[in-house]
Structure formats: structure tokens, C-alpha cells
C-alpha positions, 0 to 999 in steps of 0.5 A, a space after each residue: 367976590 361977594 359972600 352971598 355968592 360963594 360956591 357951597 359944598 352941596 354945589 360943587 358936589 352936585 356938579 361934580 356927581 351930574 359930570 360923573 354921570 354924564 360921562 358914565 353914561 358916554 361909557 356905557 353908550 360909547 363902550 357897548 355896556 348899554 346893550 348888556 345892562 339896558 336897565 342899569 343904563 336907564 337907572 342911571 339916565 333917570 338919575 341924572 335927569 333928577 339932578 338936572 331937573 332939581 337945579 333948572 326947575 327949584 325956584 321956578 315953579 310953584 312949590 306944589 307942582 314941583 314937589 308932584 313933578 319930583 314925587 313922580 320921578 322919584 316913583 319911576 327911579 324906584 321902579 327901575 332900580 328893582 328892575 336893576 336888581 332883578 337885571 344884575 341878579 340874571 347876569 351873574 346867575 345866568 347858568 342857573 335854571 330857571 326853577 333854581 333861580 326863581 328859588 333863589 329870588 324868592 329867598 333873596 326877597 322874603 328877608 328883604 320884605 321883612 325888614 321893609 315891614 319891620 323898618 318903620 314908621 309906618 303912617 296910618 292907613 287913614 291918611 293913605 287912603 284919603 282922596 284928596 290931591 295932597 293926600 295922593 301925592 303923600 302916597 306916592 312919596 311914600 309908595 317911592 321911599 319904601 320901594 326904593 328902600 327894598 331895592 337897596 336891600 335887595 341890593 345888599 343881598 344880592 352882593 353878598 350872593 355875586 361876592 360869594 357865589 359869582 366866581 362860580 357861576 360866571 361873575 368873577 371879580 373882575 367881570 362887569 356884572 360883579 364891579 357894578 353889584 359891588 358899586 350898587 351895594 355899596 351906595 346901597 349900604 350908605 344910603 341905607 346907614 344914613 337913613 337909620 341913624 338920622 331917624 335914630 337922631 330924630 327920635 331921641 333928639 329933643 332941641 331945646 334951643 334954636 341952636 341946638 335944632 340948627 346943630 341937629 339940622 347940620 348934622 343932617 346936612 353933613 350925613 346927606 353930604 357924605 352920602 353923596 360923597 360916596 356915591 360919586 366915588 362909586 360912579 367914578 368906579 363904575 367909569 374905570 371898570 366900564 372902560 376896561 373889556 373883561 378878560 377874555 373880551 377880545 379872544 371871543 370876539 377875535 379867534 386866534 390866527 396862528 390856528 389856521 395857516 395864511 392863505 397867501 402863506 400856503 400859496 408861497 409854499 406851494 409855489 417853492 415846492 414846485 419850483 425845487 422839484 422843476 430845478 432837482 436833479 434826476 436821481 440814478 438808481 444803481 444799475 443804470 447809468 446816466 444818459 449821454 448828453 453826447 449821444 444822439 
């Protein structure tokens, strides 16, 4: 085989996740879950088409209408995963009042929305706010990378919350709502480690070499890659938990039959107790004498 064309890390883990989600996607859908968690199903159809649009469409478009096409579906999968959040948040609260849980959002997001604010960097509002195309599709990225940032903040509150609190309100630990939550926070606490380091690393890196720039840009390749190591574990998971009916699935949907008796088994009872009583003997009473079967 020619070295040009061996198989690289970062392909055999794209194909591995696009798998993962196609099958994901044929357990919620096959499974029943989509009805339950409509958004949690859309999110993930959003990202599998991502990664089926990155592998048919890199290469083969020009770089600027790419990069918008990308920018624009990268806004839409943020929009959704608040949506997810929001979702989870109703499933695993749902015997919680509305004024409690409206109470409850807003102390989850303000700590949310400070560390967004505090998360930097920030650009200058000058160049958010220039008209051209460019500086437009520049907004958009950024307007993507902060709201998929807060989602996965509020992603790690919000599991925190279904770990300590679900049980009690419905969402024990082995109820759907609280298996995807731990997955969500999970990838979210990934995503978010690797984002800080790296930017951790490009502030105090200063390569002084062209191989101390591809160390560095190595270093990058591997955190991305293990990000996408972990996400595939979760995906995976999700797929095992989705798979299995919660306890108590089948009781509720089918009530015991030993509560009520069987109709034929009534109709079989009634039937005998008529048939002993046809074939019993007539009781004698003392006084009275039995009838002569020779008299006339």
C-alpha cells in the first residue's frame, strides 16, 4: 500500500463517531426514545450530518462558501443543544412547579452567563459590528462558539443538579433522562478542559523554530483527538442505555394479570359447580325418611 494512503487516526475516528451516531439514531428512532427526547434526537441528527457534510463537501467547494456553510450549521447545533438542556432540565424536574423551576433555570443560568463573560477572549466590538460579508460570517462563528460554550456549561450544572437531585424527583440513576445528562456533561466537561488548556498553551507558547510550532500544533491534534475519543465512548453509551426500557417500562405499559381472574377460567368454574350440584345426593334431615324407589 502506498504511504500517501494509509488510514490516519483522525480517519478511522471519524468513521468510528459518523457509525455510532447512525446507529444512535436507529435506537432512538426504532426504540420509541425520539418521542421522549425530540430535541436530544434533532441535536444528534445535526451532528451527524456535520460530519457527513465535512467528509463530501472539504475539497470540493471554495473555501469561502465552505466555511459559511459550516458557520451556519454550526449556529443551528448551538441553538439546539441549549434546546437540549432546556429538554433534560423539564425531564428530570417535571414534578417541580413551574415558578420553582423557572427559579431553578435562572440560578442555573446566571453562574452560567458569568463564566461566558469572564471566559475570554473577547474581540473588539468594532470588528463585530463591520458590514462586510467576511466580517458577518466572523460574527456568526463567534455568536456559535460562545452559545455552544454556555450549553455546555449549562450542561455541567444541569448534571450536577440530575446527579444530586434527580432521584428524588423522578430521574434516578437508571432512568433515561439522567443516562443522557451524565453523557451530555461528560462531553461537555471534555470539551470544555480542552478549550482552556489549548488557549492556556497559546498564550504562553512562543515557538521559536518551525519544529517547536509543529510540536505545539501536534499537541493540539492529539487534545482534539482525544476529545473525539470521549465523545465516541459517550455515544456508545447512550446506545447501551437507550436500548434498555427503564424499570417499571413494562408493568406500566402492561397491568398485571393475576389481579383479575380469566374469563374462560370463571366460565370453567361456573360450569363445575353446576355439574357437582346436578350430581349430589339429596341430603336427609333427621325425621324424615328417605323416598322408596319401590313405592308408587
Amino acid at each position: 500500500m502506498h504511504p500517501n494512503s494509509a488510514i490516519t487516526a483522525v480517519q478511522i475516528l471519524w468513521t468510528l463517531t459518523f457509525a455510532s451516531q447512525l446507529v444512535l439514531l436507529v435506537v432512538l428512532l426504532g426504540r420509541d426514545r425520539a418521542k421522549r427526547f425530540p430535541w436530544f434526537t434533532i441535536a444528534i441528527s445535526l451532528t451527524t450530518l456535520r460530519l457527513l457534510a465535512l467528509k463530501l463537501l472539504a475539497g470540493r467547494m471554495a473555501p469561502l462558501t465552505l466555511e459559511a456553510v459550516f458557520i451556519v450549521m454550526a449556529d443551528i447545533s448551538a441553538i439546539v443543544a441549549v434546546l437540549v438542556v432546556i429538554e433534560m432540565g423539564r425531564r428530570a424536574f417535571a414534578p417541580v412547579r413551574r415558578l420553582t423551576w423557572l427559579a431553578g433555570a435562572l440560578g442555573v443560568l446566571l453562574p452560567g452567563l458569568i463564566v461566558l463573560v469572564a471566559w475570554g477572549p473577547w474581540p473588539p466590538l468594532q470588528s463585530l459590528a463591520a458590514g462586510s460579508y467576511i466580517a458577518n460570517l466572523r460574527l456568526m462563528q463567534f455568536a456559535a462558539q460562545k452559545a455552544d460554550m454556555l450549553a455546555d456549561l449549562l450542561t455541567v450544572e444541569l448534571g450536577l443538579l440530575v446527579v444530586l437531585l434527580g432521584r428524588r424527583f423522578g430521574a434516578g440513576w437508571r432512568s433515561h433522562t439522567q443516562r443522557i445528562v451524565i453523557g451530555l456533561s461528560t462531553a461537555s466537561i471534555t470539551q470544555l478542559a480542552v478549550q482552556a488548556i489549548w488557549q492556556i498553551i497559546a498564550r504562553t507558547a512562543a515557538p521559536h523554530s518551525q519544529a517547536e510550532y509543529d510540536r505545539i500544533m501536534g499537541l493540539r491534534e492529539k487534545m482534539f483527538n482525544a476529545n473525539g475519543v470521549i465523545y465516541f465512548a459517550v455515544v456508545i453509551w447512550w446506545i447501551a442505555c437507550l436500548w434498555i426500557d427503564e424499570p417499571g417500562a413494562q408493568d406500566a405499559e402492561e397491568p398485571p394479570s393475576n389481579l383479575t381472574p380469566k374469563p374462560e377460567y370463571v366460565l370453567s368454574q361456573d360450569a363445575e359447580a353446576a355439574e357437582d350440584a346436578a350430581n349430589a345426593e339429596p341430603v336427609v334431615t333427621p325425621g324424615e325418611t328417605e323416598p322408596d324407589a319401590t313405592s308408587d
